[in-house]
C-alpha positions in Angstrom: -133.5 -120.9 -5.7 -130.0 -121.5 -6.8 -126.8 -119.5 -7.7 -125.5 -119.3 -11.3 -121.7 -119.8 -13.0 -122.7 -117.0 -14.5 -124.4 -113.6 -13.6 -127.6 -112.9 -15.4 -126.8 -111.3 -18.5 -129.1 -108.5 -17.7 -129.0 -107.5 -13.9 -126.3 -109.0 -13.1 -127.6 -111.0 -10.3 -126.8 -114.2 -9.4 -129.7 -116.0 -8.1 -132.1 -118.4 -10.4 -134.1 -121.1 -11.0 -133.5 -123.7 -12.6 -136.0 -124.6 -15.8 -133.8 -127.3 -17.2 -130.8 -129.8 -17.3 -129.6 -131.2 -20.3 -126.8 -133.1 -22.0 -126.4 -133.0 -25.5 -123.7 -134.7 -27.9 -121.5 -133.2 -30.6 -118.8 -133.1 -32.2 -115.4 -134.4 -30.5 -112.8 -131.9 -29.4 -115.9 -129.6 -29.2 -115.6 -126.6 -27.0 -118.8 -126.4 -26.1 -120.4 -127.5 -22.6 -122.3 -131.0 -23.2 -124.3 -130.2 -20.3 -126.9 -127.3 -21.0 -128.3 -125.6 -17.7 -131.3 -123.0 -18.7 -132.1 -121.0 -16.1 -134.2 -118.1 -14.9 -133.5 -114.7 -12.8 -134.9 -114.8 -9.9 -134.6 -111.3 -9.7 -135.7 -109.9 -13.8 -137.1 -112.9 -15.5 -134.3 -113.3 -18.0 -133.7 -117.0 -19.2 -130.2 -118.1 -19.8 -127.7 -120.9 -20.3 -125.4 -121.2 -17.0 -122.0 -121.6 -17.9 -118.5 -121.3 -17.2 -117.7 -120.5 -20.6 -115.9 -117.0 -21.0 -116.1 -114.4 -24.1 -112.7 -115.8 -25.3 -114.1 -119.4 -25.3 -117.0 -118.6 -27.4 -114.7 -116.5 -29.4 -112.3 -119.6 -30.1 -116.1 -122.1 -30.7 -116.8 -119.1 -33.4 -113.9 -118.9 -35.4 -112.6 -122.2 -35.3 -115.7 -125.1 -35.1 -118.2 -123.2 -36.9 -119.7 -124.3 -40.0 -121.5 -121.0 -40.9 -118.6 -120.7 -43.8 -120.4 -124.3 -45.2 -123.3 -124.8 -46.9 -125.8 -125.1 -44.0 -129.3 -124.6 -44.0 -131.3 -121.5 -43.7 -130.1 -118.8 -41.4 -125.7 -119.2 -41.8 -125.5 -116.1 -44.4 -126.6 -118.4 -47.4 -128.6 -117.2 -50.3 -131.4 -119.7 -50.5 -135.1 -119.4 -51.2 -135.9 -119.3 -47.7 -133.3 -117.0 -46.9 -134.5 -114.1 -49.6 -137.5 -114.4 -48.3 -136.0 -113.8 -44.6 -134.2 -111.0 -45.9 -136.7 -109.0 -47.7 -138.6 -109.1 -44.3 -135.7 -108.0 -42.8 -134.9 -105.1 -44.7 -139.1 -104.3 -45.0 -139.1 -103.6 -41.1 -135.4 -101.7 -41.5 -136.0 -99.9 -44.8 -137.5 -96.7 -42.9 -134.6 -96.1 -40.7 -131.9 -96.1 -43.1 -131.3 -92.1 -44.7 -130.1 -92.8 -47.8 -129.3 -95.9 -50.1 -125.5 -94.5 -49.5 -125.6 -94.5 -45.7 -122.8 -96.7 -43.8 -124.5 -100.2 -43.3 -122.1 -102.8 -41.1 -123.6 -106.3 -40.6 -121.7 -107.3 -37.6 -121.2 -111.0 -37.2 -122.6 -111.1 -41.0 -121.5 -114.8 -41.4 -121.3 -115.7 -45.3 -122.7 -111.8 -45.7 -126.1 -113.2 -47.7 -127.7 -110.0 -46.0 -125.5 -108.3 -47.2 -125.3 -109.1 -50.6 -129.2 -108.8 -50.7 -128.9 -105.4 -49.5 -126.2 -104.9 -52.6 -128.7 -106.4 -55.0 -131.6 -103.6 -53.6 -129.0 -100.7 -54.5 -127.5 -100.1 -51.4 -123.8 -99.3 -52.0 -121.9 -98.9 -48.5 -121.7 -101.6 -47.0 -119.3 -103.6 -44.7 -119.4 -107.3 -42.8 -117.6 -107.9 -40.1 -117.1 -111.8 -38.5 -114.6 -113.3 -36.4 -114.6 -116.4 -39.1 -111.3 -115.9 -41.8 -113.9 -118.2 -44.0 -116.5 -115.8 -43.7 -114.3 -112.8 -44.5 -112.6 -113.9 -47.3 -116.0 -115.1 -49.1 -117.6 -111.8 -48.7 -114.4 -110.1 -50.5 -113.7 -112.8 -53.1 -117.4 -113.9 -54.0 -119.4 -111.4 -53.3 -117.3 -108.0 -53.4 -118.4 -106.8 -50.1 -116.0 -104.8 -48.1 -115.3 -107.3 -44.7 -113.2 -107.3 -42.0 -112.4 -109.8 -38.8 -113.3 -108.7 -35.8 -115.8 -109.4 -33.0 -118.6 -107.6 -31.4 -116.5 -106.7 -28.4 -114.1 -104.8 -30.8 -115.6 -103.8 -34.2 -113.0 -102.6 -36.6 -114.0 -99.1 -37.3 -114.0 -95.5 -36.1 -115.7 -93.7 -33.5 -118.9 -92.5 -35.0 -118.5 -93.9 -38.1 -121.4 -95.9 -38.8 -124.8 -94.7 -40.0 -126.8 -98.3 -39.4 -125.4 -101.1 -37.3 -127.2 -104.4 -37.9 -127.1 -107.4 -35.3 -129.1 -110.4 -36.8 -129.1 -113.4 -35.2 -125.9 -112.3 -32.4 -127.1 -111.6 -29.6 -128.5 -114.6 -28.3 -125.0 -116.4 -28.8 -122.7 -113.3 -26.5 -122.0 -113.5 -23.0 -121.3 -109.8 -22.2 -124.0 -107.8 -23.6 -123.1 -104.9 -22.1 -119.6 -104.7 -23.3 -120.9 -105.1 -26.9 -123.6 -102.2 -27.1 -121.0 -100.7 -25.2 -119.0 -100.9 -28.4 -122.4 -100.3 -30.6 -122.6 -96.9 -29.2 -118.8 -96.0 -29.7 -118.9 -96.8 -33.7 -122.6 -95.5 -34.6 -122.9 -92.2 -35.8 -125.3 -89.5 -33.4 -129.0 -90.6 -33.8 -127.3 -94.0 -35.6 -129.5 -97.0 -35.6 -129.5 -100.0 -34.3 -131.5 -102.9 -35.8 -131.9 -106.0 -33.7 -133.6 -109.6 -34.8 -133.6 -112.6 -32.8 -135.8 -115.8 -32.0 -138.4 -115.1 -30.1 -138.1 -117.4 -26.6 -141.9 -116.8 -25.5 -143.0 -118.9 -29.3 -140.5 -121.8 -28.6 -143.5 -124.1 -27.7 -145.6 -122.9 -31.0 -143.1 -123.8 -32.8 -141.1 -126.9 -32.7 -138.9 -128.7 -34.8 -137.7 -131.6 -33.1 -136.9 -132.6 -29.8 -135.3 -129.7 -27.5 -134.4 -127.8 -31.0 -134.4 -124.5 -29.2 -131.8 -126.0 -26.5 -129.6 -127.7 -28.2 -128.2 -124.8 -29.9 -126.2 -124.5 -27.1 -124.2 -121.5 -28.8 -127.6 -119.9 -27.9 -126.8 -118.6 -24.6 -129.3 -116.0 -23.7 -133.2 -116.6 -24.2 -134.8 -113.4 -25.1 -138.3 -111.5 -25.4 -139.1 -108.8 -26.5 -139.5 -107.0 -22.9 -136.1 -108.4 -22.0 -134.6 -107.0 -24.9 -136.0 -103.6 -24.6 -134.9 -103.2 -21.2 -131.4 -104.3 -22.0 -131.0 -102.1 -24.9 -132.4 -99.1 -23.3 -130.1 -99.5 -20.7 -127.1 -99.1 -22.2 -127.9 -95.8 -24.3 -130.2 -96.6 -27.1 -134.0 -95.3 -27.3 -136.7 -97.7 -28.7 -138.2 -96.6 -32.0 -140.0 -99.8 -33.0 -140.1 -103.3 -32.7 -142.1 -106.2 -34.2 -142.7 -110.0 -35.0 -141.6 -112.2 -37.5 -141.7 -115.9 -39.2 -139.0 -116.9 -40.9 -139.5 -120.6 -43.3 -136.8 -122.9 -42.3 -138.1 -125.6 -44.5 -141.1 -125.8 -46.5 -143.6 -126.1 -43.6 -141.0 -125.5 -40.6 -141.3 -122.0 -39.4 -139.0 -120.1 -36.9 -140.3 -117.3 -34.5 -138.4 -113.7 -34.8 -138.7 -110.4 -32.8 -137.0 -107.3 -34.4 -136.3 -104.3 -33.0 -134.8 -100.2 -34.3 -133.1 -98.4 -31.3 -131.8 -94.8 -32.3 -128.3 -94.1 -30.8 -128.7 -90.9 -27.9 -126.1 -89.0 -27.0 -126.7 -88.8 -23.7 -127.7 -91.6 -22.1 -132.3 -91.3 -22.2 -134.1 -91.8 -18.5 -134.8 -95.5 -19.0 -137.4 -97.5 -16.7 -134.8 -100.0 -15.6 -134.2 -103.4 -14.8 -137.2 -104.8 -13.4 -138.9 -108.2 -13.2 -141.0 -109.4 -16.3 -142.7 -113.5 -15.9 -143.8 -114.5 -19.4 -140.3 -115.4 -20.5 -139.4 -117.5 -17.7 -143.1 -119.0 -17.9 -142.8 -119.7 -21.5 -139.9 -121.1 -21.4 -141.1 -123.6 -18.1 -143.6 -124.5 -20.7 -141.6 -125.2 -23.9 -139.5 -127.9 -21.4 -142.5 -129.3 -20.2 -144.2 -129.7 -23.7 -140.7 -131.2 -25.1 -140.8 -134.0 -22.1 -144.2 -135.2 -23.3 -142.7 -135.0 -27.2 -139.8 -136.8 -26.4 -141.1 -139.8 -24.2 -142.6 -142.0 -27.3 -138.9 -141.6 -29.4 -137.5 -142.7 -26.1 -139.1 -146.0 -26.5 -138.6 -145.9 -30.0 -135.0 -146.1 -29.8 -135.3 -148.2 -27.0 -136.6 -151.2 -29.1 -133.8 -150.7 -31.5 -131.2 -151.0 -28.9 -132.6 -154.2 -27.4 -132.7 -155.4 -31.3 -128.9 -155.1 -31.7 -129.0 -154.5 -35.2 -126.0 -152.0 -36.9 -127.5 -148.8 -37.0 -126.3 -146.2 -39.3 -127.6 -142.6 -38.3 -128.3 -140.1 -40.8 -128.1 -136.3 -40.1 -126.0 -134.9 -38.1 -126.8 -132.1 -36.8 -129.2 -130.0 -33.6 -131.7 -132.5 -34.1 -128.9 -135.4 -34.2 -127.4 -133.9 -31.3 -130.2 -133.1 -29.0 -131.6 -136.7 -29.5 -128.5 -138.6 -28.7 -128.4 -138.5 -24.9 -131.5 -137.7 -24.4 -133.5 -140.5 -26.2 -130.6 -142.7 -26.0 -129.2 -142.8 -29.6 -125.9 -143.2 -28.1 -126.9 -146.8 -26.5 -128.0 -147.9 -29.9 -125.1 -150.3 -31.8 -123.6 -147.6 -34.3 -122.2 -148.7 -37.3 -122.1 -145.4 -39.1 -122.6 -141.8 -38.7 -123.8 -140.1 -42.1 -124.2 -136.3 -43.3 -123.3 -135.6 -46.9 -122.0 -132.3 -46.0 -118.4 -132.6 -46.8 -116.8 -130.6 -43.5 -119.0 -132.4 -40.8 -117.2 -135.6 -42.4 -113.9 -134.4 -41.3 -114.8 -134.6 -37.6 -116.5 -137.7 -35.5 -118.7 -138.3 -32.8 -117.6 -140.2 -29.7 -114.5 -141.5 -31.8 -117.1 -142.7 -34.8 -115.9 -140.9 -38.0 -119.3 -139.2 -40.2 -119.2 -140.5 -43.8 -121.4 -139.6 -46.8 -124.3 -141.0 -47.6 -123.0 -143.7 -50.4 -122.5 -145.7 -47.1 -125.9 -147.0 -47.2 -124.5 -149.1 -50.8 -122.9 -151.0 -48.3 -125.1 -151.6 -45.4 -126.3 -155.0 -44.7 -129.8 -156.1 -45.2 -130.4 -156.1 -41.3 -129.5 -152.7 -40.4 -131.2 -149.6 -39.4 -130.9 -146.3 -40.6 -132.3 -143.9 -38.0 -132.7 -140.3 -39.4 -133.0 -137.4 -37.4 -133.2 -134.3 -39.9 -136.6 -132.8 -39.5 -135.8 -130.5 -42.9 -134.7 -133.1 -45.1 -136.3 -136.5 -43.8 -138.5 -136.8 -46.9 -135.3 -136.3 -49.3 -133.3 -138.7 -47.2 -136.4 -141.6 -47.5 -136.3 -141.5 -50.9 -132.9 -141.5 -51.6 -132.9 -144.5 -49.6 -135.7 -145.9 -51.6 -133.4 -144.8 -55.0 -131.1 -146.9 -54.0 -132.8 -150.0 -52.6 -132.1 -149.9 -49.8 -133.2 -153.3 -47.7 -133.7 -152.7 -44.2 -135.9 -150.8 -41.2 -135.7 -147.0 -41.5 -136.7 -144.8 -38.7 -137.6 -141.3 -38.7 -136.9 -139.7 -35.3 -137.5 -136.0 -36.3 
């Protein structure tokens, strides 16, 4: 037993286990911790990141190094195929609890608003985003029309009792007082309001992987929920559970991503609520995800090991979770780098460990000994045959 940074999100205790210790890389002049600590509760269960990053921090990492106003993959507000069909699930387990098609809807921490707008596109006609990303706002208002303001979850920009349906997708996981912000849920919801509440599912981390430690290394992720954790949390702080349910959501053709949802009705007194009590299938699924991802992991390991000892140029192609979770910890870092790659034009404004990220018409000008080691698990078959398009000469890896 150990004590945390930071207390449990939940109880508010102090003292936990440790389930993991991991460094990462990313981005320089990230504000991020490298180092991700998961821990346990040893007094309710709940599984966290231990940090000493504050509210304000994570605020700053939010509006300022996010790429959620890019065109990133499923899940960032876009308007893919993957996420309509995230949507319409969405809005199948909400549809019920929402009185009318006119009734004040406010995605908070809406991102590029693509719920939003598919909420618009099913007739609904009040609606409002709210994000702490000046990218994010000004898209909703220019390109899609949508009424949006800045602001954070700690301070939403709207009157007391003004909201009809308050909708947190995807936010949760990523804020460090949760108390402060369903504080702040209950001030702007109307009497008998609702809240509606998705996130991933911690306990399906091991039945679903993507690539090594993918669940970790989104390190914004700081709290690991289920769906009793959840529940108790929400309860607490003036809400009464209605319903709550599981979800898959396609990240990629045959990648699939684990959801819980929840509807909590506003009270306006607070309901008699069994408290905060310990539950053990988070913290054991969890200890099991780690465990299966240190079998997973061991074979890449060698893998890049044989390409360091070769000291041909690598060029590494993808960066991203998967990039980042598998340059400490299988040693991509050791490997002689000649180029990052991403073709997405705002990760090629930053660098890694002082190496600038270029696009991928690098690879015209690799030489016929190097490696290209990619590390997208989404896009790996696109990237091979690009590579093939091109001719390209020498060893590629796949380490996704």
């Amino acid at each position: 037993m150990n004590s945390a940074k930071r207390p449990c999100p939940l109880c508010g205790k102090q003292a936990v286990e440790t389930l993991a210790d991991l460094e990462f890389g990313d981005f320089d002049g990230t504000t991020l911790d490298r180092r991700t600590r998961v821990v346990a509760c040893v007094f309710c269960g709940q599984v966290y990141n231990d940090s000493n990053m504050t509210s304000a921090s994570l605020e700053g990492y939010y509006r300022d190094e996010t790429l959620y106003a890019a065109e990133m993959g499923v899940g960032s507000g876009g308007n893919s195929h993957w996420d309509l069909m995230r949507y319409a699930g969405t809005l199948k387990a909400l549809a019920d609890f929402i009185p009318t098609e006119n009734a004040m809807l406010i995605d908070a921490g809406c991102a590029k608003g693509g719920f939003l707008s598919y909420l618009k596109g099913q007739g609904y006609t009040n609606l409002y985003g709210v994000d702490i990303n000046p990218e994010c706002v000004s898209f909703l208002r220019e390109s899609l029309n949508i009424p949006a303001e800045i602001g954070t979850l700690y301070d939403l920009p709207f009157k007391n009792r003004q909201a009809d349906v308050l909708i947190y997708c995807h936010v949760l996981e990523h804020v460090s007082d949760l108390y402060k912000v369903l504080s702040e849920a209950h001030r702007v919801l109307k009497e008998d309001g609702i809240l509606f509440v998705e996130l991933p599912d911690a306990t399906r981390y091991a039945e679903f992987p993507v690539s090594s430690y993918y669940w970790l290394s989104q390190r914004e992720h700081i709290n690991h929920f289920d769906m009793a954790h959840i529940q108790m949390l929400i309860a607490s702080a003036g809400f009464e559970p209605v319903t709550n349910g599981t979800m898959l959501m396609n990240i990629s053709t045959d990648v699939l991503s684990p959801l819980i949802y929840m509807v909590f009705r506003k009270c306006p007194h607070s309901p008699p609520t069994p408290g905060i009590h310990f539950q053990g299938e988070l913290r054991e699924a969890v200890r099991n995800y780690i465990t299966t991802e240190e079998t997973l992991i061991a074979p890449l390991c060698r893998q890049v090991e044989t390409i360091v000892t070769s000291r041909r140029p690598v060029y590494i192609w993808g960066i991203g979770l998967e990039f980042f979770s598998l340059y400490v910890q299988a040693g991509l870092n050791r490997c002689t780098i000649k180029k990052f790659v991403d073709k997405n034009p705002h990760k090629q404004k930053r660098s890694v460990d002082g190496i600038p990220i270029h696009g991928p018409e690098s690879f015209k000008e690799a030489p016929s000994d190097s490696v290209v080691i990619i590390t997208s698990a989404l896009h790996a078959k696109t990237m091979q045959q690009y590579l093939h398009d091109i001719g390209f000469g020498g060893k590629v890896f796949v380490l996704a």
